[in-house]
N, CA and C atoms as an extended XYZ file, in Angstrom:
276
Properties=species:S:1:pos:R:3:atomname:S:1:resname:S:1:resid:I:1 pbc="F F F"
N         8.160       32.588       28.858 N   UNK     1
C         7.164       31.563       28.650 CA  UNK     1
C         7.877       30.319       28.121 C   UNK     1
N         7.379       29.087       28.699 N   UNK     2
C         7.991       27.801       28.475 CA  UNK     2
C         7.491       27.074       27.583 C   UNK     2
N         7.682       26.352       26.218 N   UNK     3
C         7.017       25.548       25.435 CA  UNK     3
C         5.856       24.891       26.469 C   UNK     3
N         6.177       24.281       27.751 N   UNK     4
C         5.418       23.666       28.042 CA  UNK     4
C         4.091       24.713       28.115 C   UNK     4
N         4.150       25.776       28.985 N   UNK     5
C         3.009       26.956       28.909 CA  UNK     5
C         2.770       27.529       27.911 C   UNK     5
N         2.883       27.305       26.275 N   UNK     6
C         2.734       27.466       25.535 CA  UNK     6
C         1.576       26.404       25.322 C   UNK     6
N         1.714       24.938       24.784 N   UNK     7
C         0.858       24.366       24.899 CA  UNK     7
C        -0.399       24.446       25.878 C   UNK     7
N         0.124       25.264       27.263 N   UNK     8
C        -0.974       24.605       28.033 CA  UNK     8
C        -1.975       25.777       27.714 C   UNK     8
N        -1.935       26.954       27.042 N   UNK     9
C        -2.296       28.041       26.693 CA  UNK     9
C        -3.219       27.581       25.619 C   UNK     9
N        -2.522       27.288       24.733 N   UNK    10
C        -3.185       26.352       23.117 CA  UNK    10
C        -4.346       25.710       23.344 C   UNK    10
N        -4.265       24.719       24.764 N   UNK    11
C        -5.008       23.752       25.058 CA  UNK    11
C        -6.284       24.646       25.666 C   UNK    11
N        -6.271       25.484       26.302 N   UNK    12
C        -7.317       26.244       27.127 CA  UNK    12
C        -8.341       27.036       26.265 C   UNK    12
N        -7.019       27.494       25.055 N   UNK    13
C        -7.988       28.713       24.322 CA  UNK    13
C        -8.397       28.084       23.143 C   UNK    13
N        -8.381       26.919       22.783 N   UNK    14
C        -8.882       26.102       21.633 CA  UNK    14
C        -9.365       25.301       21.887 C   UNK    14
N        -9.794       24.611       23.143 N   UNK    15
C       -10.647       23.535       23.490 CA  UNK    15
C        -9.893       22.179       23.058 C   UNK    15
N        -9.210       22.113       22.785 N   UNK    16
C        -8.252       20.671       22.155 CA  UNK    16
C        -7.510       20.174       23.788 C   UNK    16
N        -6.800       19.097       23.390 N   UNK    17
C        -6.813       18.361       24.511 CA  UNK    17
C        -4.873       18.097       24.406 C   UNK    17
N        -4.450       18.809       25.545 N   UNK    18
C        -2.665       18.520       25.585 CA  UNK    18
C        -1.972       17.738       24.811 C   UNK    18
N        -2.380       16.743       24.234 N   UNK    19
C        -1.699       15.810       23.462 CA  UNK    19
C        -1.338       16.594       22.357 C   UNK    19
N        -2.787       16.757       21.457 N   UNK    20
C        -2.985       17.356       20.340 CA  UNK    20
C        -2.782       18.648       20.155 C   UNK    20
N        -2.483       19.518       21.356 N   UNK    21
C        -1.802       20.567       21.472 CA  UNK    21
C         0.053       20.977       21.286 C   UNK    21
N         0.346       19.809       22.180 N   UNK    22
C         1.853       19.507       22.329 CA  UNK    22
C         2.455       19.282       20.433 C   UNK    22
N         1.170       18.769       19.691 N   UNK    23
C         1.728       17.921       18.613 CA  UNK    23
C         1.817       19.215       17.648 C   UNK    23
N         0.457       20.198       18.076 N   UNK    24
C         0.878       21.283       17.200 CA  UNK    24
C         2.239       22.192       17.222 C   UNK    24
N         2.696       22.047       18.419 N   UNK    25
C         3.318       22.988       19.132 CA  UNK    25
C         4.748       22.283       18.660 C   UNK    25
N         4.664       20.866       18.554 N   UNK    26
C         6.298       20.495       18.270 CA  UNK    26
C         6.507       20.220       16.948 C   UNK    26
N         5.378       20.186       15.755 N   UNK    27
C         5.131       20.343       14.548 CA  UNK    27
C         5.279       21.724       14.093 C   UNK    27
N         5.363       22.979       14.907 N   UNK    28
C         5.612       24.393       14.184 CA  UNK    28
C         6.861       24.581       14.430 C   UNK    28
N         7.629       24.213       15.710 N   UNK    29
C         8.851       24.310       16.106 CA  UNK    29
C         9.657       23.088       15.077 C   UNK    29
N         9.432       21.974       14.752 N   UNK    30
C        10.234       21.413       13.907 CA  UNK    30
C        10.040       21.718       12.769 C   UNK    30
N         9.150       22.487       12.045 N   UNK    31
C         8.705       23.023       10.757 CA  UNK    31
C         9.785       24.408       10.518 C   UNK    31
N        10.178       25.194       11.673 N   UNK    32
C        11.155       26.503       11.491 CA  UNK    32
C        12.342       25.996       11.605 C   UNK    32
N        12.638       25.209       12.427 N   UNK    33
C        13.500       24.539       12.797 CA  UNK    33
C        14.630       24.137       11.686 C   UNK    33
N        13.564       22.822       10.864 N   UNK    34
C        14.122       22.640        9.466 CA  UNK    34
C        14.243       23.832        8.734 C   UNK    34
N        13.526       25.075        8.768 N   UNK    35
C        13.328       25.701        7.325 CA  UNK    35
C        14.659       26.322        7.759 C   UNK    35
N        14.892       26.493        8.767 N   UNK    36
C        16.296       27.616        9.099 CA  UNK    36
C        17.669       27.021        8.920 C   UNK    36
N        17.687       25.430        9.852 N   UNK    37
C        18.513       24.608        9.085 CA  UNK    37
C        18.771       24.938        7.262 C   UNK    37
N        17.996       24.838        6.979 N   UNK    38
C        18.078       24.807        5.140 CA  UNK    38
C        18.625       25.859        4.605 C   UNK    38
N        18.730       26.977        5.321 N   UNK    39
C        19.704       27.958        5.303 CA  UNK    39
C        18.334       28.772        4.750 C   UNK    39
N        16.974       28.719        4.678 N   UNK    40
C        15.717       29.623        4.402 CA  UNK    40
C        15.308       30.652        5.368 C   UNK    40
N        14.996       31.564        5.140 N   UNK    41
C        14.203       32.861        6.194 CA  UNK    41
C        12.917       32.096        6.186 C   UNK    41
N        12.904       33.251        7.287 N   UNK    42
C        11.340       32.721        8.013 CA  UNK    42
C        10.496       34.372        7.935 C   UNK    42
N         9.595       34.821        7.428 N   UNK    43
C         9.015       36.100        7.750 CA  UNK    43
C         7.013       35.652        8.085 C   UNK    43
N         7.255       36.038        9.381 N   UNK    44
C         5.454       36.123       10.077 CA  UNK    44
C         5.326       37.441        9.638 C   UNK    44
N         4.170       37.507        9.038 N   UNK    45
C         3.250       39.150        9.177 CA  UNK    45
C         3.511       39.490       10.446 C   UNK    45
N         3.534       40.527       10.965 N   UNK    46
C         2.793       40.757       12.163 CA  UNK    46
C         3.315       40.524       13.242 C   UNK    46
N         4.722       39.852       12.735 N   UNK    47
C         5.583       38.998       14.193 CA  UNK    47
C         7.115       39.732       13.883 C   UNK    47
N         7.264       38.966       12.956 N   UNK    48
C         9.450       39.625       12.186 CA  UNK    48
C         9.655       38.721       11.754 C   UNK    48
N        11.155       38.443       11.233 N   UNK    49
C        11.777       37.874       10.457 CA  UNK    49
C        12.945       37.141       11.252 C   UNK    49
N        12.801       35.948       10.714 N   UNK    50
C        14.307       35.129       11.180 CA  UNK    50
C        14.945       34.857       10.257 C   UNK    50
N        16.045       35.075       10.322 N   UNK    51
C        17.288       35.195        9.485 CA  UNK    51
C        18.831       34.276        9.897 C   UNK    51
N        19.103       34.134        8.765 N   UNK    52
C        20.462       33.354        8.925 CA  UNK    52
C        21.625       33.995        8.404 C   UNK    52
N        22.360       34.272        9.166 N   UNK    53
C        23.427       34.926        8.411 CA  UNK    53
C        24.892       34.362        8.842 C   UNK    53
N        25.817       34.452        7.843 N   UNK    54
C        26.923       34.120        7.768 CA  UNK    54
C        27.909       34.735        8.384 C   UNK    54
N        28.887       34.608        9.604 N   UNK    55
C        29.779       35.494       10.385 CA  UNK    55
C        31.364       35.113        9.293 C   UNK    55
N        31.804       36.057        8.816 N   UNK    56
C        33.363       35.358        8.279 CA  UNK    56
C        34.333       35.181        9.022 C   UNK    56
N        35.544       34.645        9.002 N   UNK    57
C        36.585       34.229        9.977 CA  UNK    57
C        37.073       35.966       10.756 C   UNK    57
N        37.575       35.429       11.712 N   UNK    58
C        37.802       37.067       11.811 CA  UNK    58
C        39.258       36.770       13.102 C   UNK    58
N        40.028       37.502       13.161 N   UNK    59
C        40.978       37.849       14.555 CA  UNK    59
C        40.328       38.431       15.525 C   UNK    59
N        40.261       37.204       16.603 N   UNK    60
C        39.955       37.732       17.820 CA  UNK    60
C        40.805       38.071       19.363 C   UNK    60
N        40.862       38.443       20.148 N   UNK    61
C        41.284       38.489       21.307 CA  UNK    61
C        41.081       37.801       22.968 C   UNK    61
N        41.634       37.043       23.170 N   UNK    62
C        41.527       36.405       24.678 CA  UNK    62
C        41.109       37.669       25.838 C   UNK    62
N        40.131       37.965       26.282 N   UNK    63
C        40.901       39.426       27.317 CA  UNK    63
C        41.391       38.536       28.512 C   UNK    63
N        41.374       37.484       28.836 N   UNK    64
C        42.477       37.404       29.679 CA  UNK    64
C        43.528       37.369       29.439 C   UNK    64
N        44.077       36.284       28.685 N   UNK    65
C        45.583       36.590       28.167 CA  UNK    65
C        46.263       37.828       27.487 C   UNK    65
N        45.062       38.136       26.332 N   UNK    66
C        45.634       39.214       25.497 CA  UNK    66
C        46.325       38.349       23.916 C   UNK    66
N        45.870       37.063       24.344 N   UNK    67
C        46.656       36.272       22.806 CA  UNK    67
C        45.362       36.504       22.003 C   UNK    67
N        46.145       36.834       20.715 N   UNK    68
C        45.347       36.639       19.641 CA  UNK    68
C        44.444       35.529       18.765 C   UNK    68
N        43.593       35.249       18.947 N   UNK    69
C        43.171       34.254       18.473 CA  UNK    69
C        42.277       34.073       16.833 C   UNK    69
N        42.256       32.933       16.042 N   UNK    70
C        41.337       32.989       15.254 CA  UNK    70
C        39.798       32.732       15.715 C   UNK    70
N        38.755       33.459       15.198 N   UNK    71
C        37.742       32.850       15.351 CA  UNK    71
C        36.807       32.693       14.715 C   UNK    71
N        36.391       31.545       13.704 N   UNK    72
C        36.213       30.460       12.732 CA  UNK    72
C        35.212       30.963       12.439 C   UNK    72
N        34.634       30.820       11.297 N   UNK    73
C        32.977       31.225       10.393 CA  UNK    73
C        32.591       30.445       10.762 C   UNK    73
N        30.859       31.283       11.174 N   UNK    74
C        30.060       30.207       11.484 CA  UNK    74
C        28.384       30.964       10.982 C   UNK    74
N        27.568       30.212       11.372 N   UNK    75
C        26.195       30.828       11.134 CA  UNK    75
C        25.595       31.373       12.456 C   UNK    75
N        24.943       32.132       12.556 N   UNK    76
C        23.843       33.090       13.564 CA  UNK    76
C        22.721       33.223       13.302 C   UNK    76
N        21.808       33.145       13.931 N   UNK    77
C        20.370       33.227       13.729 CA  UNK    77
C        20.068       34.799       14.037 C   UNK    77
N        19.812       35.722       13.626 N   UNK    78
C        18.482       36.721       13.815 CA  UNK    78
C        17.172       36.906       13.651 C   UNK    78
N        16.878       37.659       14.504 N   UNK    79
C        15.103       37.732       14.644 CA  UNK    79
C        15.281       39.233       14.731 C   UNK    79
N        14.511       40.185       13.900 N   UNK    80
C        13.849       41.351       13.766 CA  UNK    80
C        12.842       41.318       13.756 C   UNK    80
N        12.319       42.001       14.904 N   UNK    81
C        10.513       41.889       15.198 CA  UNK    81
C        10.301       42.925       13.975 C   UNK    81
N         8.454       42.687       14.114 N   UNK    82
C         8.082       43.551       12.645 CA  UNK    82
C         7.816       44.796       13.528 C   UNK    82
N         7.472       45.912       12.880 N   UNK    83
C         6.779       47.457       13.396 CA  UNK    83
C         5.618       47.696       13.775 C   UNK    83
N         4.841       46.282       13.518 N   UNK    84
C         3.650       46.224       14.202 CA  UNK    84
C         4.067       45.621       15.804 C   UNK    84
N         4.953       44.367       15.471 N   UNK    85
C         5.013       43.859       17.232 CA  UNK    85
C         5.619       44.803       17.875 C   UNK    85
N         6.891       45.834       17.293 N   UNK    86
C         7.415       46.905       18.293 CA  UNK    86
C         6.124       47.714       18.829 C   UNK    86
N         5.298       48.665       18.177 N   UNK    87
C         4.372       49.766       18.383 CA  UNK    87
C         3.536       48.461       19.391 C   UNK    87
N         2.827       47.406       18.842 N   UNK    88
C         2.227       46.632       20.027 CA  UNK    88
C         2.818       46.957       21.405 C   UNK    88
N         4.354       46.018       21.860 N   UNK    89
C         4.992       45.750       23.112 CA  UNK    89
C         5.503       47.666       23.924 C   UNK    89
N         5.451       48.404       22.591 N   UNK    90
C         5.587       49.728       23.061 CA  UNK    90
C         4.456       50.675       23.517 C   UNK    90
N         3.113       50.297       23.773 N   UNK    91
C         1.731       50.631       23.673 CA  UNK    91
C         1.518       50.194       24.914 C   UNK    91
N         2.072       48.795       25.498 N   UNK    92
C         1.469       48.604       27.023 CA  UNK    92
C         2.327       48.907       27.935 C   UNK    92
């Protein structure tokens, strides 16, 4: 599903009108957006958790060459759905 069919979904099942749909839609996405930037979790009831976590430097490997390489700390985003959305998506 595409942000854009996201809104157009919003717009159908709430009676509101694309504009004011789009605005909700790019107001929740820049609202996680920042909070994750900020280095904050995100936890929905009912949905999971987004998470930020820290990778440390580590030795890595080329597999083509076979040279050893460094490869630099950085941040990763995770998402763990909750046990309600698994049993949901596992039910249909």
């Amino acid at each position: 599903m595409t942000k854009a069919e996201i809104i157009e979904k919003i717009s159908l099942t709430n009676y509101l009108s694309k504009k004011e749909s789009a605005d909700i839609v790019e107001s929740f996405f820049g609202l996680i957006k920042s909070t994750l930037e900020a280095g904050e979790n995100i936890k929905i009831a009912g949905f999971g958790n987004f998470e930020v976590k820290e990778k440390a430097a580590r030795r890595g490997r080329n597999p083509q060459t076979g040279e050893v390489i460094e490869i630099t700390p950085r941040k990763v985003l995770t998402f763990k759905p909750s046990q309600v959305l698994k049993k949901s998506i596992n039910e249909t």
